[in-house]
ZAPA-126798 format. One record per residue (C-alpha): residue number from 1; x, y, z negated. Coordinates in pm, whole numbers, plus 50000, padded with zeros to 5 digits. Layout:
<sites>
 seq  east north    up
 NUM     X     Y     Z
...
</sites>
This chain:
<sites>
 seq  east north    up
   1 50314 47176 91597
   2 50290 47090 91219
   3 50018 47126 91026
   4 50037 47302 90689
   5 50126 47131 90396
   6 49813 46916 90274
   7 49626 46889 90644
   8 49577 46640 90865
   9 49493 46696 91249
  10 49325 46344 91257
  11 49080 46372 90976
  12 48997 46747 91096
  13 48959 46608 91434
  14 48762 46354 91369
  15 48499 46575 91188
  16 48518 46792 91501
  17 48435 46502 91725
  18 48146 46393 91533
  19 48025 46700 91569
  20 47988 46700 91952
  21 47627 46650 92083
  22 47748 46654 92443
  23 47922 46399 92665
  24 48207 46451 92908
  25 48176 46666 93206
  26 47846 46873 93034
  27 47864 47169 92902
  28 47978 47191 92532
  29 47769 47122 92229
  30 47795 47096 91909
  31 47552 47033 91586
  32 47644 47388 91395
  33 47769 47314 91025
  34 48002 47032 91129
  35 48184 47260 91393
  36 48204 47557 91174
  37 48330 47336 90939
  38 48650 47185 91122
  39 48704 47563 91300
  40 48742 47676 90960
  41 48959 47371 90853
  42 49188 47476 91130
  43 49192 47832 91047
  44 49342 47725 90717
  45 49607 47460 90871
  46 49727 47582 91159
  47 50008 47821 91180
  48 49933 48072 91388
  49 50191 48329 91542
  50 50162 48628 91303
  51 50111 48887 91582
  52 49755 48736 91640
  53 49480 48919 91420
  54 49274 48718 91188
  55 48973 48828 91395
  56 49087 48629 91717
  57 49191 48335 91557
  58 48839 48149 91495
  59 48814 48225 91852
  60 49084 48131 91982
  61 49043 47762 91784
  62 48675 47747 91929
  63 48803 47780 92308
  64 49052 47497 92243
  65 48747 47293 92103
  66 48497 47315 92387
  67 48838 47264 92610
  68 48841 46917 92416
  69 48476 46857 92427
  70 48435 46937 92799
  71 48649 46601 92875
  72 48545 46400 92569
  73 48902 46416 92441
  74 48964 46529 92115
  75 49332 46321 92051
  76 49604 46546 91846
  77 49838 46544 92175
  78 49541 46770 92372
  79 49446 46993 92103
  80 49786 47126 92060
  81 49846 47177 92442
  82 49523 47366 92410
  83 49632 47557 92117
  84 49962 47648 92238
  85 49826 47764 92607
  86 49536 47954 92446
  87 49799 48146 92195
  88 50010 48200 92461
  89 49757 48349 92720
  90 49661 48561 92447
  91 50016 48687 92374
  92 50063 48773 92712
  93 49786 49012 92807
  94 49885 49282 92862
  95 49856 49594 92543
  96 49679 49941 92663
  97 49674 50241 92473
  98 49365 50281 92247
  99 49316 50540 91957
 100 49097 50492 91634
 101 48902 50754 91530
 102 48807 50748 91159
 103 48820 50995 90840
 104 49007 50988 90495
 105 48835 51108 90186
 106 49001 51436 90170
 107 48783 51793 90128
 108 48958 52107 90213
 109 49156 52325 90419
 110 49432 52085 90570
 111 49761 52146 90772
 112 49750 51900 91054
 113 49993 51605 90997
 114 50134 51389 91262
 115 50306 51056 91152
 116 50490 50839 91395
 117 50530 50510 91264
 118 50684 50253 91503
 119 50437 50209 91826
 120 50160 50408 91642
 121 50115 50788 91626
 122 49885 50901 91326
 123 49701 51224 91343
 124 49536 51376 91016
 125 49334 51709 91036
 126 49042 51889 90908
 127 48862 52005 91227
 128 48654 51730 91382
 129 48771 51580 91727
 130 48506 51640 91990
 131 48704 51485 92270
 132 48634 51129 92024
 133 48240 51175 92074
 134 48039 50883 91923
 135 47711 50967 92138
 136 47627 50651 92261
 137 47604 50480 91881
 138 47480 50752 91724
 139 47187 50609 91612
 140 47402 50278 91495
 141 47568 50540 91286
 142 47241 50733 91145
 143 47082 50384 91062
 144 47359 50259 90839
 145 47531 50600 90694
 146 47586 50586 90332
 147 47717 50960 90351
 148 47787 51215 90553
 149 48173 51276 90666
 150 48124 51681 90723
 151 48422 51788 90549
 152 48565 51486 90542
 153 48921 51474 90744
 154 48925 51351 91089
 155 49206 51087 91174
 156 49323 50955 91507
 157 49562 50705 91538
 158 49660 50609 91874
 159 49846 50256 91934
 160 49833 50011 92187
 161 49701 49667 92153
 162 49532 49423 92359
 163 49208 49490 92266
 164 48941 49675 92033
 165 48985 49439 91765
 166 49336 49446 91725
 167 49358 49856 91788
 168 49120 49864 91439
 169 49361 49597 91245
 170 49667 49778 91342
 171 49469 50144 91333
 172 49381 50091 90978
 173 49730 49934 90857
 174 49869 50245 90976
 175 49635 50416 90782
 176 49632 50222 90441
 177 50035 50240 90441
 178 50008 50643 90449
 179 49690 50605 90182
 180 49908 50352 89970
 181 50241 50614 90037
 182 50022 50934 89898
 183 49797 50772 89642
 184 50184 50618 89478
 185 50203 50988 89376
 186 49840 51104 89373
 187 49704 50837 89124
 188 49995 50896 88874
 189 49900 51303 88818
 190 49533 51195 88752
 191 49541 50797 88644
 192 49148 50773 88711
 193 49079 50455 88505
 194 48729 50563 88439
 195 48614 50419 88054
 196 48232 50484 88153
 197 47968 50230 88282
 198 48011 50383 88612
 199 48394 50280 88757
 200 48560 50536 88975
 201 48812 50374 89201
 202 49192 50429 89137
 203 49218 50549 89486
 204 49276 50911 89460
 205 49267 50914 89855
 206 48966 50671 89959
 207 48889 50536 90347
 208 48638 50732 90554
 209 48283 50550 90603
 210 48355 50407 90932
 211 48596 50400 91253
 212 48513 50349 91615
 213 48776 50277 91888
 214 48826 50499 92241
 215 49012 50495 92485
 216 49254 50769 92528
 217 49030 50982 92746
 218 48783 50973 92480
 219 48547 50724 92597
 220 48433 50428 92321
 221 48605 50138 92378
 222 48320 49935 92204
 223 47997 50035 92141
 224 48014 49897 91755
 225 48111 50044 91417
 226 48377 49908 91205
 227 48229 49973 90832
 228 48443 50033 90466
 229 48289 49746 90229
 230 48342 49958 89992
 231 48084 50132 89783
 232 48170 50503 89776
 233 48049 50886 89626
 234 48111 51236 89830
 235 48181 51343 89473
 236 48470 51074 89450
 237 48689 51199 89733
 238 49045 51421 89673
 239 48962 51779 89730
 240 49307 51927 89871
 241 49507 52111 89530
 242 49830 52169 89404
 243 49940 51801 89385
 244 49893 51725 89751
 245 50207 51942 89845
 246 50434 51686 89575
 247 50244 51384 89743
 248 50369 51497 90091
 249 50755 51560 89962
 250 50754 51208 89779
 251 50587 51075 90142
 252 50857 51215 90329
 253 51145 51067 90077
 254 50965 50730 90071
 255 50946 50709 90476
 256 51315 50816 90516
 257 51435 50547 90226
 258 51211 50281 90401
 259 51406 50324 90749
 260 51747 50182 90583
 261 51547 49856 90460
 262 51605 49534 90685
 263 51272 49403 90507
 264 51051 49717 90553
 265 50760 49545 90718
 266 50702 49377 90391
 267 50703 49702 90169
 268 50506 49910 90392
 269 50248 49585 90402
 270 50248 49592 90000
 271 50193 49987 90055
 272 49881 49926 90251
 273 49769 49620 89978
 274 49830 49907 89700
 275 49569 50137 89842
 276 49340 49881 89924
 277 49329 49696 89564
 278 49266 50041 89398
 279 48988 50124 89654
 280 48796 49860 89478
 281 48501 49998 89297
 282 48498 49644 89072
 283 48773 49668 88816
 284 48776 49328 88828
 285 48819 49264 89168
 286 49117 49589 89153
 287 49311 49372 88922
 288 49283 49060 89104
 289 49403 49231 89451
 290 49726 49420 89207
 291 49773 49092 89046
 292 49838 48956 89409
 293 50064 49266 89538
 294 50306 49199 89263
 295 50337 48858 89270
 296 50408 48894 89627
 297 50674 49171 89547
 298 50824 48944 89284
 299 50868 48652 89575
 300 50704 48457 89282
 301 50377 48380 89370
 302 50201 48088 89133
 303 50548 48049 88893
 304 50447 48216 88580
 305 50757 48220 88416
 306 50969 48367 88688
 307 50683 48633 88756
 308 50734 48752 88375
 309 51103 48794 88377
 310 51142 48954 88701
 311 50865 49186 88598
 312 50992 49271 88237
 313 51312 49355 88396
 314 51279 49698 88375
 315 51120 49732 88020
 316 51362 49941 87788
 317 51560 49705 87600
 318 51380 49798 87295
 319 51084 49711 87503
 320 51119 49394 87653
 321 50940 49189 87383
 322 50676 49396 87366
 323 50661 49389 87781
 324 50667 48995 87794
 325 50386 49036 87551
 326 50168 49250 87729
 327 50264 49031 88039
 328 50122 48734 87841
 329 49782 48917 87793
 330 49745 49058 88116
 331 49784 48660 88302
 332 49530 48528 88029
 333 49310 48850 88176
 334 49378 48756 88494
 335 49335 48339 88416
 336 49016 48404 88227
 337 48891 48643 88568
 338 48957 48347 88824
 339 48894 48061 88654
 340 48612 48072 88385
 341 48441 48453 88571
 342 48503 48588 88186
 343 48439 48969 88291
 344 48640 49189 87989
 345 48482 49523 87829
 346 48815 49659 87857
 347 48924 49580 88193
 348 49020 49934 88291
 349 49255 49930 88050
 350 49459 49658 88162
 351 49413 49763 88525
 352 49609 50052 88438
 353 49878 49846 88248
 354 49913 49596 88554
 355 49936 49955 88735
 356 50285 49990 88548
 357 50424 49728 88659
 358 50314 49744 89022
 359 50495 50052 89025
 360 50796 49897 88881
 361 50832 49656 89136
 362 50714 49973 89453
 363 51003 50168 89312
 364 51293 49899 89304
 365 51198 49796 89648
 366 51208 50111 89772
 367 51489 50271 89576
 368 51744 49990 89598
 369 51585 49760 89887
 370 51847 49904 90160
 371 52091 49644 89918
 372 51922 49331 90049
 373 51868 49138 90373
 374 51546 49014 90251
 375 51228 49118 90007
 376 51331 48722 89829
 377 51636 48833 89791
 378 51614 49131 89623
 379 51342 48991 89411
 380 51594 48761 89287
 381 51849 49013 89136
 382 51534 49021 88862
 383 51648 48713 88732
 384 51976 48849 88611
 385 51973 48857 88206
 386 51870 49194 88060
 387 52162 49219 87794
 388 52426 49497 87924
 389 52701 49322 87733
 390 52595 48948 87917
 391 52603 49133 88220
 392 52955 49303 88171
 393 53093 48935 88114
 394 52955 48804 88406
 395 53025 49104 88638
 396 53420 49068 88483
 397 53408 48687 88574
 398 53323 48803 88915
 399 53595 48975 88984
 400 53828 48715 88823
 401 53685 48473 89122
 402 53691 48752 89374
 403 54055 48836 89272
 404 54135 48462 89299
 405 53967 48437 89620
 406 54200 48738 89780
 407 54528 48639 89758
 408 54698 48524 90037
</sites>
């Protein structure tokens, strides 16, 4: 197993080492901010199998340290045995069916929807579940409710997993992808960059409150709450009008388009980032998380340059200064945010012209992605020059070679 670029396994375990207060053969101990410190080392330089949640890994790195501690060994050679076994018992257990019970931050009359996507079935309706019933936290729930969810739509997604930790990773993805799917359409009716003190999320369709995970019979799965971050209002949520019916059709065109894409993992992921960055009541924090989505849809993360091109790309040719222009501003925006914390007045503003090109890049991928093996790949047809005429020459030089090429 190699480490990620810029880690060592000897330096990180020789801090872990030094860190054990315990001698062969005892049971495992360790002095606290030393071991914390070389779990979360290894969290950062190992690479992990990508089916593993975040949530497991930590743990899964702490087993294979008090594996190492419990025979005083802590050489390179025994860790990664460790590792790999511990990964690989993991792997195999077994998945069981689980469903997540949660809301969406929709008010009115509803049609219940059903969306299968791959293993996971997603159920969205406006009559509460009683079959789910949350009894036995109730007062967990009372004690930290920001709001009450009367009203709010009742979703059930049922998926298997191998436990309660991955069923809410996998529950919400689900989730977020349909969010990110309807607020594509939602948030371009009613663009809610808010110019008041008081900053409205993006998110025309926001997260419910909390979700708790059952089994399929009904029965809680864990007695604990998984909680939205998020700061929300009841008065912020999408009351059910004439735009929802458009936001369904474009769903339904977007989810057939998506099934002829070799790469479609990686669209539906940046579907589910979409939703999530605009959920953000911090503007600032909103434009960081878009910044992010379209680097990552640009295959161009951290190369400035190529980020600009392939996102001017689809500026109007009478437009494309102007585009590279705003470009320019919005990286100094988003420079100024992460380096020197310089909060702008206006930040709303450019949230909404970051929003533009986010959309640019959702729409090629989804509109022209079934062209491409790859999300890199198609990412890389945005480096072609933006002059029709440049283009015509190359594409007839093309079929010179191709022409060349074919004969016998």
């Amino acid at each position: 197993m190699k480490l990620k670029k810029g880690f060592e396994f000897a330096t990180i375990l020789r801090l872990l080492s030094s860190a054990t207060i315990s001698s062969a053969g005892e049971s495992p101990r360790f002095r606290f901010t030393e071991f914390e410190l070389a779990i979360s080392l290894l969290e950062s330089a190992v690479p992990f199998n990508p089916s593993i949640p975040e949530a497991e890994r930590r743990g899964l790195l702490s087993s294979c340290a008090f594996e190492a501690a419990k025979i005083g060994s802590f050489k390179e050679d025994f860790f990664i045995l460790a590792f790999n076994t511990a990964q690989a018992n993991y792997l195999k257990t077994p998945p069981i069916r689980f469903v997540l019970a949660t809301n969406l931050g929709i008010i009115g009359r509803l049609d219940s929807l059903v969306r299968n996507l791959a293993s996971t079935r997603v159920t969205v309706t406006s009559r509460p579940s009683p079959k789910f019933n949350r009894g036995e936290i109730e007062d967990l729930i009372v004690e930290n409710m920001r709001y009450s969810t009367e009203g709010l739509a009742t979703v059930l997604i049922s998926l298997s997993a191998r436990n309660t930790t991955e069923a809410f990773d996998e529950g919400r993805q689900a989730v977020d992808f349909l969010r990110g799917v309807w607020n594509i359409s939602l948030n371009q009716f009613s663009l809610n960059f808010s110019q008041g003190p008081i900053f409205r999320p993006v998110s025309k369709i926001l997260p419910g409150p909390f979700g708790s995970v059952h089994f399929v019979n009904g029965e809680l799965a864990a007695k604990e709450i998984w909680y939205e971050t998020n700061f929300m209002k009841p008065e912020w949520f999408y009351r059910i009008g004439k735009s929802w019916g458009k936001a369904l059709r474009n769903e339904r065109a977007i989810r057939s388009r998506l099934t002829h894409i070799k790469y479609r993992s990686d669209i539906e992921m940046a579907l589910s980032r979409y939703a999530r960055a605009l959920d953000n009541v911090d503007p600032n924090l909103a434009f960081q998380g878009l910044w992010g989505l379209v680097e990552f849809l640009s295959n161009s993360e951290g190369q400035y340059d190529q980020l600009a091109k392939r996102l001017c790309f689809f500026a109007a040719r009478k437009e494309y200064e102007i585009q590279k222009h705003i470009f320019q501003h919005l990286r100094d925006v988003r420079n100024q945010l992460t380096h020197k914390d310089v909060r702008r007045s206006s930040i709303n503003t450019y949230l909404s012209q970051l929003d533009w090109f986010a959309r640019n890049m959702i729409r090629f991928h989804i509109r022209s992605g079934k062209r491409f093996s790859s999300l890199p790949e198609a990412a890389a047809l945005l480096d072609c020059p933006t002059d029709v005429a440049e283009l015509k020459k190359i594409s007839s030089r093309l079929n010179l070679a191709m022409e060349i090429q074919s004969r016998e």
